[in-house]
Structures are given as C-alpha cells and as structure tokens.
N, C-alpha and C positions, 0 to 999 in steps of 0.2 A: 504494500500500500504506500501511495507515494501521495504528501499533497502537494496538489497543483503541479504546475511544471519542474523541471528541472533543469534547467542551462546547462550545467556539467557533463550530463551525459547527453544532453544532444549536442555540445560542442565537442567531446569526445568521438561519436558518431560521424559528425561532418568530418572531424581529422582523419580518421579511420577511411571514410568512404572517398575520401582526395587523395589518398595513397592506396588502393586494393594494387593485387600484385597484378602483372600484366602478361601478356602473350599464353602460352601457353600454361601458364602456373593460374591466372585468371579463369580458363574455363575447366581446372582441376578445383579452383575456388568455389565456383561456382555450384559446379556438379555435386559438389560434396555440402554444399547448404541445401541444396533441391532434396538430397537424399534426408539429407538428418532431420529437415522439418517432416519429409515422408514419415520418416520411419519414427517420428515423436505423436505426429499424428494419428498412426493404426495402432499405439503405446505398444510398438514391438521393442522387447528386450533387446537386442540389439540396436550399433549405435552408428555413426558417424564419426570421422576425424571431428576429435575436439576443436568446437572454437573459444575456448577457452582453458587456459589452464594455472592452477596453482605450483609454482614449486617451491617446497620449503625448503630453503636455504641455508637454515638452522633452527635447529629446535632449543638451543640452548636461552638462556634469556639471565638479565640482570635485576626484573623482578617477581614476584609471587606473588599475583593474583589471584582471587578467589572466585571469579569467576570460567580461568583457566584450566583444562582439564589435565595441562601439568602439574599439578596441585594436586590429583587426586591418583586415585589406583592407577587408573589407565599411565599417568603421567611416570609416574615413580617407578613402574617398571619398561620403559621402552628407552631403549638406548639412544643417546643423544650424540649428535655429532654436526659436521658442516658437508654442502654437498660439495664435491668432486668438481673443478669448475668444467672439465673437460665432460663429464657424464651433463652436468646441463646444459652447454654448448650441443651434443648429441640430442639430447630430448628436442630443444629449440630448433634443429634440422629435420629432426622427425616430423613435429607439430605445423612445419613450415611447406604448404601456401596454404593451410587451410586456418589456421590461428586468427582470430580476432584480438585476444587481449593474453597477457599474462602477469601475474600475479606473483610476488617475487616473496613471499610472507608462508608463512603458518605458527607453528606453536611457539616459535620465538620472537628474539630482536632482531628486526632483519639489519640492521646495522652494524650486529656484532661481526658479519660475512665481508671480511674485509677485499673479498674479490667483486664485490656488488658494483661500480664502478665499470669495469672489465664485460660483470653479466649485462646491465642495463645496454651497453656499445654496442657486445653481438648483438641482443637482440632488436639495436637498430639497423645493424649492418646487415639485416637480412631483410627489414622493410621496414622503413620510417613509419610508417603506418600502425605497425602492432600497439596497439593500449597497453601501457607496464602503469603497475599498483607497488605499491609496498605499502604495509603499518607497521608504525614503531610505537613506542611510548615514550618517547622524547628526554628519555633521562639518561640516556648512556652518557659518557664522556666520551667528546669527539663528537656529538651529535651535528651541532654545527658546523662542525667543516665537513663532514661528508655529506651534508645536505649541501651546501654550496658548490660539490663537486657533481651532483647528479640532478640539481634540480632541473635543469636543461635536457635530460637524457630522461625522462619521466613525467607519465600523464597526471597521475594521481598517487598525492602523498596521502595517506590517511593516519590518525594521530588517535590512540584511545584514547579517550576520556570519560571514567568512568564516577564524572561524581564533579565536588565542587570541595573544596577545603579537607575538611579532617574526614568525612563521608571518603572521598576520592581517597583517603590516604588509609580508610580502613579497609575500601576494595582493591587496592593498586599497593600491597604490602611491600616494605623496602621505598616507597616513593616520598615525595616531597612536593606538595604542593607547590609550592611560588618557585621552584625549580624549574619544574615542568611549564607554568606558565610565563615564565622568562623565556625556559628555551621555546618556547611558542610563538612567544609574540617575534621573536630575532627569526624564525623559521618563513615566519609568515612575508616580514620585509625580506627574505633573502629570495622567495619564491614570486615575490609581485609581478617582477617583468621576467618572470621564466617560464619554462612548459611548465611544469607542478603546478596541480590545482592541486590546495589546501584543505582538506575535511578532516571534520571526527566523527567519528563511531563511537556510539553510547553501548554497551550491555548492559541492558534491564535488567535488573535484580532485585530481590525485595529490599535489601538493603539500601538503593540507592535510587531507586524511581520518583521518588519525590524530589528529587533535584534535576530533574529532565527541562524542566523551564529555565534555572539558574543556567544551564549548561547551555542552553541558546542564547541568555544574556550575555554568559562570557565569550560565546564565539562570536556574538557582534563586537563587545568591546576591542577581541583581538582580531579581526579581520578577517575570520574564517567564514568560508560562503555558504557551508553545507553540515549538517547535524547530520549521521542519519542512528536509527534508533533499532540495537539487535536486542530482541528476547533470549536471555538464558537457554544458553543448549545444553541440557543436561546426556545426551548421547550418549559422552565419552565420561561424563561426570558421574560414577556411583556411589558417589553420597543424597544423591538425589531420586525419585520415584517420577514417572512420568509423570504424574497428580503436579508437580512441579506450576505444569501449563496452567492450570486451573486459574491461578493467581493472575494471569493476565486478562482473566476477564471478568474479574473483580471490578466495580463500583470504585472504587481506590483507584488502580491503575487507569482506569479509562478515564477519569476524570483528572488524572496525573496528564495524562498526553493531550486531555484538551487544554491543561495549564500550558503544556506546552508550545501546544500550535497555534495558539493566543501572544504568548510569548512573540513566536517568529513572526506573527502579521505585525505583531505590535513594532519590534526593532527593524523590517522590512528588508534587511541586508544579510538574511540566514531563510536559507530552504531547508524545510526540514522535510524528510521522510524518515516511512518505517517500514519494517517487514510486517506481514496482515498476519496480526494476531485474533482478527474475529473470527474469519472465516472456515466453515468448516477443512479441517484438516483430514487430508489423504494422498494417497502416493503421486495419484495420475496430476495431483495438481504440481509437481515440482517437475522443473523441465531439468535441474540439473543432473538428472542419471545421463540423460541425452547430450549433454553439452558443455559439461564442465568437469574436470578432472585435475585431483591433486596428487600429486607426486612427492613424498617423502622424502628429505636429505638422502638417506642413503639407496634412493630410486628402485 
C-alpha cells in the first residue's frame, strides 16, 4: 500500500527505461518479461530470469537489533562471512540482460564490505541502467567517506530508522541516537547533487509504532524525501508466533499510521508509504517467488 504517488520510483523507472540493454540482449530482455508475467499469471511454480535480485554482501553487522533475525535462533547459528567479490561479479553476468535492479544488502552493514565501491562499478559497467539499493544504519565508522565515494554509483540509499530518541536506541541496540542523526543529516548534503536518493525504512514493532509520525517529522527536518513503513517479519524470528500479525490490525496501530500520514500531508516534503497490512493475506498475492531472488554471502 502506497499513499499517493511516489516520485522515487517512477524517476527510478524513467532511468531504468533510458538505459534497457540493446540489440540483441534487448529482445533476450524482452522475451524473458513476456515469459515471467506469463508464467506469474497461470501462478505456475516455475519462474523466469530474475529481475530483480538481492545479494548479501555480508551478514556481519556492528549493531543488534531487535527486530533483526540475527538476534534470534535462526541468527546465532548460520555462519557469517563476506561475499567472494569475484563469485558476485559471476552472479551479476549471470543475472545480466534480464536484471532490472539489484540490491546490495541483507542481514548486515552493507558498509562493513569494503569491496562495495568495486561491486557498485561492475554493476555499472554492465548497464548504466541496473537500479542498485543498499541499507545501512548509519553508524559504522567511515560511514561518510564511503558514502561520498559511491553516492554517484547508486540509485537508492536506504537508512533504518527505527524509532526516534531512546525508543530508537532500545530497538537499534549498541546505537546512539544524535550519532546517527549527525551522520544523516552530512549523508543527506553529501547525496543532494548525486545519483542517491535518500530514504528510510521504519520496522513496525510494538515497541516502537507510536513514533511513526515523529519519524516523518525528522525526515522532513533532515531532508529525506521518503518514509517507507515494514511490518515485523517474524519468518526467521522464533521468539515470535505468527498471532504476531494480529497486532497490526489493532485500533492502536491503525490509528498510529493515520498519525502518521497526517504527519507527511502536514510537512509536505516526505512520501510516505507502507507495505498492506489490511489486506487479506495469501501466497498468490506476492509476486516475489516470480521475480525476486536473494542470494546469501557465501552464494
């Protein structure tokens, strides 16, 4: 669920559709979206060349969040490391003419991946066109200079933010508030006249949904154009019961998110969306088995 428009991703869209590949890698392009919308359309289990894809770069990370599934079972026993830069160069040739975007993130900092620089290039030097993401959490040391070296080579920065003050610093464990909103705001002017567009991602939590408006306030004060707002994935998380969801459709929360989209009319220089938490939930409604695929550090 998205309200209202979104500039971001249809100026992402226009860039993407100025650069599509050409000659004969175009009607390989082509053929392989005719297929993949086919084969999403009769919900046949089989799929199409992704056009999209995740690679985690590292899973390692320098904080402990709690809405992190590194925090929990799943987290604590699966082996952490950094990807192979030559094994992602491979994937990036494989995925290539049929890729639309790719996503440079997963269970970690994608910052701590000191080859990130190197990755962001290939995957220019295979098509100016490709969409590249990354999220960080803005606290590493070094955060600023290596924003400064990639902001040009990258579509969309994304920036957690889970919270507003000491809330933020009891979901974002190890963090510091006015840290993080220092290196935000210097993030934000480093990004102004570059390709990076600047957003944050909220995960809703009970612990911290009531500051969903505060968190549009601050992204107006700091320059940030886009909110967008994730529900709690409890998937990989088992300290938690799928009943979890229940809570998003609580009287509370829903009158939390009208605070909030009250909020964005009100400061008028923040888009907010969210993922649809009303809506009946079921498999055939998510398109991502069809189109989107993450790939683990050690691939």
């Amino acid at each position: 669920m998205a309200f209202g428009w979104n500039k971001r991703r249809v100026k992402k869209a226009i860039r993407r559709l100025q650069s599509l590949p050409g000659g004969w890698n175009l009607i390989r392009y082509s053929t392989n979206k005719l297929h993949g919308w086919y084969l999403q359309m009769i919900r046949s289990p089989r799929v199409a060349h992704p056009s999209s894809i995740m690679l985690e770069v590292t899973n390692h990370c320098n904080l402990k969040c709690i809405t992190c599934p590194r925090e929990y079972q799943y987290g604590e026993e699966m082996a952490k490391g950094f990807m192979d830069i030559n094994m992602l160069k491979k994937v990036v040739d494989e995925a290539y003419p049929y890729v639309d975007s790719i996503g440079l993130t997963g269970l970690g900092e994608t910052l701590m991946y000191k080859q990130l620089p190197e990755a962001l290039a290939y995957i220019r030097s295979k098509n100016k066109g490709i969409i590249t993401t990354i999220s960080i959490n803005a606290h590493l040391p070094g955060t600023i200079e290596m924003v400064e070296k990639i902001a040009d080579q990258l579509d969309t920065l994304q920036i957690s933010m889970d919270g507003v003050g000491t809330v933020y610093e009891d979901v974002r464990l190890r963090s510091d508030f006015q840290i993080f909103y220092n290196n935000v705001k210097e993030i934000v002017r480093i990004c102004r006249d570059k390709r990076a567009d600047v957003m944050f991602n909220f995960v809703a939590i009970k612990e911290n949904y009531h500051t969903m408006a505060e968190v549009v306030q601050i992204a107006s004060e700091l320059g940030v154009s886009d909110v967008n707002i994730t529900p709690f994935n409890v998937a990989a998380v088992t300290a938690h019961s799928i009943d979890y969801y229940d809570f998003f459709h609580t009287d509370a929360f829903i009158q939390e998110v009208k605070r909030a989209k009250e909020a964005a009319d009100a400061v008028g220089n923040v888009k907010l969306t969210m993922w649809d938490t009303q809506s009946k939930n079921e498999f055939k409604k998510c398109h991502l088995p069809w189109s989107h695929f993450y790939i683990s550090w050690d691939g």
